[in-house]
C-alpha positions in Angstrom: 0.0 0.0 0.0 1.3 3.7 -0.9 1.2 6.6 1.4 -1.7 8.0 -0.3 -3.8 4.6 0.2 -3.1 5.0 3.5 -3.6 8.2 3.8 -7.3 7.9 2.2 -7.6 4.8 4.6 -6.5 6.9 7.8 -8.9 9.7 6.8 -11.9 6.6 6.3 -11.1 5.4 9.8 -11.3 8.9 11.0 -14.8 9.9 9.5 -15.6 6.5 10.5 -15.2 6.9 14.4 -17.0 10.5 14.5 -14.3 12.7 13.4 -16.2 15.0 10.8 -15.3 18.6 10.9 -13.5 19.4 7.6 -11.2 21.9 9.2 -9.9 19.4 11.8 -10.0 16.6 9.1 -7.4 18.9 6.6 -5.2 19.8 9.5 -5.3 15.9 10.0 -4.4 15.3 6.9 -1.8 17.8 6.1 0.3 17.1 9.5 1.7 13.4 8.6 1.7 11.8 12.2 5.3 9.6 11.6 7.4 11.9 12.7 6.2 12.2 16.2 6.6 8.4 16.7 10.3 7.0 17.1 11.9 4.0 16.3 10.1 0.7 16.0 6.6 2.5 16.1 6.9 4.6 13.0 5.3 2.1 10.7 2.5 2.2 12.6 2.2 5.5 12.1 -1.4 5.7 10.3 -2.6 2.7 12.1 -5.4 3.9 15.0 -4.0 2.8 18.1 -2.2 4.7 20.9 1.5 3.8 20.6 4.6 4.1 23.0 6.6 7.2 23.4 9.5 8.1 25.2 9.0 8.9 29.5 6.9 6.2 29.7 4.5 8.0 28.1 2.1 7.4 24.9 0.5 9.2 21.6 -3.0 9.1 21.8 -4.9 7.3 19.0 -5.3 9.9 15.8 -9.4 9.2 15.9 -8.8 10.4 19.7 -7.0 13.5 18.9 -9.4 14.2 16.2 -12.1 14.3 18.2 -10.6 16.2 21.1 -10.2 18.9 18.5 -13.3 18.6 17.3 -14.7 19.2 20.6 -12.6 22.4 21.4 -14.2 24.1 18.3 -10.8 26.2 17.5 -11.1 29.1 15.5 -8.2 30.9 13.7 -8.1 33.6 15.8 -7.8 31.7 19.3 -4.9 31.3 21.3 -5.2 27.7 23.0 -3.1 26.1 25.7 -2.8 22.3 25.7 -1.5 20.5 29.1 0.9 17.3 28.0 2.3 17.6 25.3 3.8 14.4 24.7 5.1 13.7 21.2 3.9 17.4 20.2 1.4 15.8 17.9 -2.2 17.4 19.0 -0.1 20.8 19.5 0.9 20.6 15.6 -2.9 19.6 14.5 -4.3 22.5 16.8 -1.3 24.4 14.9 -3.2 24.5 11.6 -6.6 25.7 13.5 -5.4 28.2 16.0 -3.8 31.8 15.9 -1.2 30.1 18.4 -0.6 27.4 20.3 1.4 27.2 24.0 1.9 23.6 25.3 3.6 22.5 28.1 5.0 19.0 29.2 6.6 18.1 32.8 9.3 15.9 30.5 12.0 18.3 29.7 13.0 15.4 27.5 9.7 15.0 25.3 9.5 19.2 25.2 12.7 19.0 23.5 12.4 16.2 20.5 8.8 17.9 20.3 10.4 21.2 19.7 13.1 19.5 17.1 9.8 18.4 15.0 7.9 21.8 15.2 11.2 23.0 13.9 11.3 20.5 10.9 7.6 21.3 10.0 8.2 25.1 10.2 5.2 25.2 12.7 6.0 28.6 13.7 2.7 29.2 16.0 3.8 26.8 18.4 6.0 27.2 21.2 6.5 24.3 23.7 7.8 24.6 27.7 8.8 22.8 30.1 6.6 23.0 32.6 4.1 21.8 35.7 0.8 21.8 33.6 -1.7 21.5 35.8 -0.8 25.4 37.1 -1.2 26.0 33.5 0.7 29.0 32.1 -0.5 32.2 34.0 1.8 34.6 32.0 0.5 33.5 28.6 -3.6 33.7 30.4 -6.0 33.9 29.5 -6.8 31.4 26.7 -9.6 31.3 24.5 -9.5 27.2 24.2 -7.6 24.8 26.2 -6.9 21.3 26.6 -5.6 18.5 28.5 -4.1 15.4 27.7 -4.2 13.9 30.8 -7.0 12.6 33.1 -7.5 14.6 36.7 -10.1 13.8 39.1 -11.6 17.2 38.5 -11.0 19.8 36.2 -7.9 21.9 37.9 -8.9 25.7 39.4 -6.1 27.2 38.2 -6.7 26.5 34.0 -10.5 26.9 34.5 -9.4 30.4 35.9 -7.2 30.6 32.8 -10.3 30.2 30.5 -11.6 33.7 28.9 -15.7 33.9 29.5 -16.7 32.3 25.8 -14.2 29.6 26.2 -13.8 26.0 26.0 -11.7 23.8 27.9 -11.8 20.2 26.9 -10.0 17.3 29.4 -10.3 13.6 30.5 -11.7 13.7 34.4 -11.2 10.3 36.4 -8.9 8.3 38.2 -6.2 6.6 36.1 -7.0 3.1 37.1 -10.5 3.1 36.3 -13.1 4.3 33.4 -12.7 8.5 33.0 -15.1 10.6 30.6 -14.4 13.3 27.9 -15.0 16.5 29.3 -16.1 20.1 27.4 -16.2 22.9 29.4 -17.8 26.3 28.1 -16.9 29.7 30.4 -19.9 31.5 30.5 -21.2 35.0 31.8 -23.1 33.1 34.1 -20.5 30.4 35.1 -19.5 27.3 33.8 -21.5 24.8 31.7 -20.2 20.5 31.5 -21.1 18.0 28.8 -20.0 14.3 28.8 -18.5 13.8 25.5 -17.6 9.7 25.4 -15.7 7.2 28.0 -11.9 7.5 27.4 -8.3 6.3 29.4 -5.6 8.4 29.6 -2.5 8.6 31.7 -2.9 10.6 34.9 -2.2 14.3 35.3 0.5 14.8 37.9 1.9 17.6 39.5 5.5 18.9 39.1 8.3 18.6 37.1 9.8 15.2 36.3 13.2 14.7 37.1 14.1 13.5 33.5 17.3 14.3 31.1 
């Protein structure tokens, strides 16, 4: 199979699992997903499966990320903050949609090969930091959209006070060991508005700085 059957089969799968905004179907399609995935794992690039990553940590399954986009509803003029960001994939798809992109990552090490690839794609709206996430990034504040890669047991005070009235913020909330849920949640005048999205399992947000190279 070529790259462009498998592209066309990767875009299928996507539609195919609810993924059906054009503008976050393009983005998909233009930012090739290999690159972010080292090593033994890069063949498996356009497969939909979570796969391994450096830090013990993984890269979310593309039909995942798609919707998780979806959900945020970026528009070209919003500045969005994403909590974990892994192998920098999401941040480089929420490239294509945003105005500009922060993301941070307690893995110094995973910051800096996700930079290396930003670098390599010319994604010149992103900029990456090290980073304890769940503070979120007060100097950058506040964002119109973000979103976290990582489940907490509740959505953390400090990004919900980083979220402009009209925003979305979109996160796994749950323990790590057990069944978490999709969260979107819309600042409004009045206060904050929750809807359950879908049943997800992601690694567990955790607090501070990891001690890593």
């Amino acid at each position: 199979m070529d790259d462009a059957e498998r592209k066309m089969q990767f875009l299928y799968a996507l539609r195919s699992r609810g993924v059906t905004n054009n503008s976050v179907l393009t983005a998909m399609e233009k930012i090739d997903r290999a690159p972010f995935i080292k090593g033994y794992f890069a063949e498996r690039a356009y497969e939909d499966m979570p796969l391994p990553i450096a830090c013990g940590q993984t890269i979310s399954q593309p039909s995942v990320v798609g919707l998780m986009t979806q959900a945020l509803e970026v528009t070209p003029r919003d500045t969005v903050l994403e909590v974990g960001t892994g192998s920098g994939y999401q941040a480089a798809i929420l490239s294509q949609l945003a105005r500009r992109v922060y993301t941070v990552d307690r893995h110094q090490r995973l910051v800096r090969e996700a930079r290396e690839v930003f670098d390599d794609l010319g994604l010149t709206n992103v900029t990456a930091f090290t980073a304890d996430g769940s503070f979120g990034l007060p100097d950058q504040a506040p964002f119109d959209r973000i979103l976290v890669t990582a489940a907490a047991e509740d959505p953390p005070g400090p990004l919900l006070a980083q979220l402009k009235v009209g925003g979305i913020m979109v996160l796994p909330v749950g323990q790590s060991d057990t069944v978490q849920h999709l969260i979107r949640v819309r600042r409004t005048p009045d206060g904050l508005e929750y809807d359950e999205l879908r049943p997800v399992r992601f690694v567990p947000l955790i607090e501070g700085v990891a001690r890593d190279a």
